[in-house]
C-alpha positions in Angstrom: 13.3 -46.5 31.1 12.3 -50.2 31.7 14.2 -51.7 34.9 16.4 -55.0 34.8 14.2 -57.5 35.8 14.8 -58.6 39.4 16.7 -61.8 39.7 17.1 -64.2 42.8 20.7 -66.3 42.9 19.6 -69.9 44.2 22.8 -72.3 45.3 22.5 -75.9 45.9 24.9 -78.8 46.1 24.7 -81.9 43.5 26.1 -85.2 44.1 29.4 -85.8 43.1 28.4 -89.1 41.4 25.4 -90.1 40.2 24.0 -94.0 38.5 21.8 -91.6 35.8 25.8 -90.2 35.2 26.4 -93.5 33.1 28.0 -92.3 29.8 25.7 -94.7 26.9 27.8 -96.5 24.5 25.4 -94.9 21.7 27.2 -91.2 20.3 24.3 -88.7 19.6 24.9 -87.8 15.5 25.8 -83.9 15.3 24.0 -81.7 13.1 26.1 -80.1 10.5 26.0 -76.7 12.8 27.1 -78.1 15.8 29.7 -80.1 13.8 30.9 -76.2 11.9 30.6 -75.1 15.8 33.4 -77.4 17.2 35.4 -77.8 14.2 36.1 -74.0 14.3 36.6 -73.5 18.4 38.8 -76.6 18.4 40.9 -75.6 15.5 41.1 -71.9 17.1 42.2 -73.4 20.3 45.0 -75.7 19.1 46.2 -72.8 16.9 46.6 -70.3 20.2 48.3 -73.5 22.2 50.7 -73.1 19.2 51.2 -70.0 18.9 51.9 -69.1 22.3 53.9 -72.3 23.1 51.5 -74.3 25.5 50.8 -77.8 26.1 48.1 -78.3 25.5 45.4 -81.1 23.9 42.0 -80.4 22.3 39.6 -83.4 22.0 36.0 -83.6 20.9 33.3 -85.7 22.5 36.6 -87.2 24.8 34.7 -89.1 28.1 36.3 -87.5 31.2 35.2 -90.0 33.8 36.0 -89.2 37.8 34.7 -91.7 40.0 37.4 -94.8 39.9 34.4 -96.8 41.7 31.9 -96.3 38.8 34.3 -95.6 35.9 31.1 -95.6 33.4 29.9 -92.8 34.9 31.1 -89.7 33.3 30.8 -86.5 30.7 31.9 -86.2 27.4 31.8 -82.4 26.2 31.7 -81.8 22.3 35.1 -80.1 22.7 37.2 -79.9 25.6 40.7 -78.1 26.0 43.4 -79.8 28.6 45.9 -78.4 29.9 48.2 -79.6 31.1 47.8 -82.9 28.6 47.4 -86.0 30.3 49.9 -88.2 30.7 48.4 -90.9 29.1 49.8 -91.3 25.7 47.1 -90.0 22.9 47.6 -93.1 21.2 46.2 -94.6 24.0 43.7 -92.3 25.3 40.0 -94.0 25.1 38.7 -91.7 28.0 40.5 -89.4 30.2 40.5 -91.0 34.2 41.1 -88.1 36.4 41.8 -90.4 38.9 45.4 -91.8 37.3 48.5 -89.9 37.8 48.8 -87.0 35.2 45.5 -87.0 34.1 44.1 -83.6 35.2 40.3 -82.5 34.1 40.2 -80.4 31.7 40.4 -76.7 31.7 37.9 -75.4 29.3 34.8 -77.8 28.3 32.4 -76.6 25.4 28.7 -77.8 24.7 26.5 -76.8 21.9 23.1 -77.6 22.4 21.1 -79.6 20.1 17.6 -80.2 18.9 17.0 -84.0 20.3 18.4 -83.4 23.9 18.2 -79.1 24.4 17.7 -79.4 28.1 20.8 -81.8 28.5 23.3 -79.0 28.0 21.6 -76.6 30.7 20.9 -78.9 33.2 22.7 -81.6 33.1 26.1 -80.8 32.0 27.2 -78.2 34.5 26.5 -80.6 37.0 28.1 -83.2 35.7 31.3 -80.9 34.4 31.0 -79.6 38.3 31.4 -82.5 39.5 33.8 -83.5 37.1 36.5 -80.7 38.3 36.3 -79.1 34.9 37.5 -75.4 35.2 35.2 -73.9 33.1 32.3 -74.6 31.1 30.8 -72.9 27.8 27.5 -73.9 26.1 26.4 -72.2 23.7 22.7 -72.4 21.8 23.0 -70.9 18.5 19.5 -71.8 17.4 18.1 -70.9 21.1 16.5 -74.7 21.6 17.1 -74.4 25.5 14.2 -74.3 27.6 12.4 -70.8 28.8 13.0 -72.0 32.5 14.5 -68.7 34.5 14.7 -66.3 31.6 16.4 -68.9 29.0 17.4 -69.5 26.4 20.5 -67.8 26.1 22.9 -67.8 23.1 25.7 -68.3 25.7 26.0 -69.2 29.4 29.4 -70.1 31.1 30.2 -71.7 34.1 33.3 -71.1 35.9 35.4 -72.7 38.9 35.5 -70.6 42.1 38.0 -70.6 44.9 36.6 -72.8 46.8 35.8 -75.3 44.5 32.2 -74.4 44.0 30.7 -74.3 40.2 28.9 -70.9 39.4 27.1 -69.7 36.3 28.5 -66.3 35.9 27.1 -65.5 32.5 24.3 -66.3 30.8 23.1 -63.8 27.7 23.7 -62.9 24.1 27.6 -62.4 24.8 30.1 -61.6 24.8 31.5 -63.2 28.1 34.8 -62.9 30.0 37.0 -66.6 30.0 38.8 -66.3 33.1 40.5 -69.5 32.3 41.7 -68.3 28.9 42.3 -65.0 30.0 39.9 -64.0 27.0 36.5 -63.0 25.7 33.8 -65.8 24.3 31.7 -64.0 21.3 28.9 -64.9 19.3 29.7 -64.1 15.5 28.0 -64.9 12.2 24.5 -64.1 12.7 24.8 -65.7 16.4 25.8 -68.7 14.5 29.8 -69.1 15.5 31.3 -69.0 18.5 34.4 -67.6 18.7 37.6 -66.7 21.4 38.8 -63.0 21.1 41.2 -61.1 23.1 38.5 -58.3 23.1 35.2 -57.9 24.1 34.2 -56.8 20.7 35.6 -59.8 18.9 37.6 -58.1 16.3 41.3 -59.7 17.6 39.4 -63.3 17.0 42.0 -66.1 17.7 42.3 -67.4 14.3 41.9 -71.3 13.4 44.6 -73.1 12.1 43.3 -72.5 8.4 43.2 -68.8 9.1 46.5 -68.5 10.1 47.6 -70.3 7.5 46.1 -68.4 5.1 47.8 -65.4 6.8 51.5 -66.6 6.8 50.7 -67.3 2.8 49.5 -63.5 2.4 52.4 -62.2 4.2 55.3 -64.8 2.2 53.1 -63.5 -1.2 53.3 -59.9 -0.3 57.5 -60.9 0.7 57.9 -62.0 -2.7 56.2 -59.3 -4.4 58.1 -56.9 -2.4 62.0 -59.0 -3.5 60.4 -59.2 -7.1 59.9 -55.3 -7.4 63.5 -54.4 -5.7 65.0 -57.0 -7.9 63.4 -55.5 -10.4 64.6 -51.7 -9.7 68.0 -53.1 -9.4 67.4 -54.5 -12.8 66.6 -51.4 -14.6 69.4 -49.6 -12.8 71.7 -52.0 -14.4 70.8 -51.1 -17.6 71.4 -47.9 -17.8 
């Protein structure tokens, strides 16, 4: 029997705004699996705000900036999940100020690492999503590009808001992982390719995406109408007898 390997927790504060913080005005391009990634989590997540009657706004890449005195200084997660929404109108909404009335941080923030900046997502980003007020934090490596640094890298790590405000990694591994935020589990599906939300730890009650679930409401009105076309049918062949 081989024993866990032995594992020291190291805390230590980071600034709460920092110049290297400035957001560039040039957009990293997404791979095509990052892209499949988001477009799945954020479609799963505004179908659940739907479904169970939330408000509730899902961006992608939306800046979150905190400090009023350096507005350029910020994060911009590949998907984030606010609620409540802010109050600035979405029509409106170039980068989410925490600092205006209304304008919470977000609850949930998602990164999925890439090829041309891996160590960005394990490093940098829960620093700056701690510093941010972000409730919680997911990044997920599909393709395991994160450095080997302290046992790395994991398919999944998630950071998570304590009661005292502090910012704690309180998973990091092959999944699946609790949400606390969502009330909800994190999996990896597909071959460790997808990440999905599930209200069990062995993914099989997956919150569907918006396509799924439409999918299922047209199975369900097909299998109605099948159902009124063989009554109607019964009742037909009664007639003529």
């Amino acid at each position: 029997m081989t024993a866990a390997p032995k594992r020291v927790e190291i805390v230590f504060e980071v600034p709460w705004s920092h110049p290297s913080w400035v957001l560039s005005d040039k957009k990293t391009p997404e791979s095509a699996l990052q892209d499949a990634v988001c477009d799945v989590l954020a479609s799963s997540l505004r179908a659940w705000a739907k479904r169970v009657g939330r408000a509730a706004m899902v961006r992608r890449n939306l800046a979150v900036r905190w400090d009023e005195d350096h507005p350029r200084i910020g994060v911009d997660p590949d998907v984030c999940l606010l609620i409540p929404p802010p109050a600035t109108p979405e029509s409106k909404l170039r980068s989410l100020r925490t600092w205006e009335d209304g304008n919470a941080p977000p609850l949930v923030a998602i990164e999925v690492v890439s090829a041309e900046m891996p160590r960005k997502d394990y490093e940098l980003s829960p620093r700056r999503c701690g510093a941010a007020g972000i409730g919680e934090l997911w990044v997920f490596d599909p393709q395991r590009l994160g450095p080997r640094d302290d046992g790395g890298p994991w398919p999944l790590q998630v950071w998570s808001r304590g009661g005292r405000g502090e910012f704690r990694r309180v998973y990091a591994g092959d999944g699946p992982a609790r949400s606390e935020a969502l009330d909800a589990w994190v999996v990896v599906t597909d071959n460790g390719m997808r990440l999905r939300v599930s209200d069990d730890a062995q993914g099989t009650k997956r919150w569907p995406t918006e396509a799924e679930e439409a999918r299922t409401a047209e199975a369900e009105r097909d299998a109605m109408r099948a159902k009124v076309a063989e009554l109607e049918a019964m009742l037909a062949a009664r007639g003529t007898r």
